[in-house]
N, C-alpha and C positions, 0 to 999 in steps of 0.2 A: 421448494416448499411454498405452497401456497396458503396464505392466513386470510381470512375473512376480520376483519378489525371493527368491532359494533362499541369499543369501548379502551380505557385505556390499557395497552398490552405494555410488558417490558420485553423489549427482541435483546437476549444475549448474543455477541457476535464472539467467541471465542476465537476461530481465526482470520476472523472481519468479514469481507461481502460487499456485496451492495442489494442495496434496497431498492425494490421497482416497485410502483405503482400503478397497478393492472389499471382501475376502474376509482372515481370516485377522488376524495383529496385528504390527504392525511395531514397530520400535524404531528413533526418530530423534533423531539430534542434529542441531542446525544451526550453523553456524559461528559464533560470536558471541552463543550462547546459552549460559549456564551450565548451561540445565536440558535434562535428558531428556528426552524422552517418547514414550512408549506409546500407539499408536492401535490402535483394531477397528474392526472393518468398519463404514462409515456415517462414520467420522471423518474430520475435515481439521487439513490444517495450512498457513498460510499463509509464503509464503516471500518474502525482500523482493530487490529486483533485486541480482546477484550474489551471492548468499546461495550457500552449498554442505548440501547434507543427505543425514547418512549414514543410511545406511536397513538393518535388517538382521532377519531375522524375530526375535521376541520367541523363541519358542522353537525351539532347533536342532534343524534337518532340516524345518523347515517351508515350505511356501510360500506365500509371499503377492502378490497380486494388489493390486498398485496405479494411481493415473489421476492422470498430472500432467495440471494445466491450467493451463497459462502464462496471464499476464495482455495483456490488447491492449496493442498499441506505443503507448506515450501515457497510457493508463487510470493510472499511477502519476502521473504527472505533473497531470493532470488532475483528479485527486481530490484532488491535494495542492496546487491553488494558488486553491481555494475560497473559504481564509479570505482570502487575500492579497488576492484581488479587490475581495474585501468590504470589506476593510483601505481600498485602494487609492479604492473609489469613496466610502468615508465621509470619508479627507483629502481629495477633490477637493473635495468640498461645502461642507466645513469651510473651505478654502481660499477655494472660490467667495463665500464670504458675507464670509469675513472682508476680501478685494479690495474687495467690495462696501461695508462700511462705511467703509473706508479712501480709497474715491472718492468716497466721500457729503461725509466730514470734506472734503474735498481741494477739493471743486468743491459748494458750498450751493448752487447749480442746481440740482443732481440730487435735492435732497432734497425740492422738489413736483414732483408729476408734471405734464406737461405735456397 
């Protein structure tokens, strides 16, 4: 989606995006940000699901040319459950061995192989 910005817009990002700056220099706050900033053309700014950003040309009477690009349904979710995974399959192992020693104590059978 391409926005022409002549004045102050509010961009909802439901499931976040980034913000490119075709043409021209914007001035954005985003909700939950302490800081400002100023993009030119070539720049992004990325936005996190339900984020709000106010967009308004850097200098008045100008127009600026911007390109939201929302992020795929899931691509958050999915980028963010990585570590977890990894988390998740290094307790299994950890888990698996230590059952494993625990059946060895339990039952001196298991401990030559047959």
């Amino acid at each position: 989606m391409i926005e022409h910005v002549t004045d102050v817009q509010v961009l909802r990002a439901p499931r976040g995006g980034v913000l490119r700056v075709r043409s021209g220099q914007v001035w954005v706050t985003r909700r939950g940000d302490l800081a400002d900033h100023v993009l030119s053309a070539g720049e992004g700014l990325r936005a996190a699901p339900g984020q709000c950003l106010y967009l308004e040309p850097w200098q008045r009477g100008a127009t600026v040319e911007v390109d939201w690009q929302p992020r795929a349904a899931g691509a958050w979710l999915a980028a963010g459950t990585q570590p977890l995974r990894r988390s998740v399959a290094e307790g299994a192992r950890a888990l698996s061995l230590r059952l494993d020693a625990l059946a060895q104590r339990l039952d001196p059978a298991r401990r030559c192989p047959v």
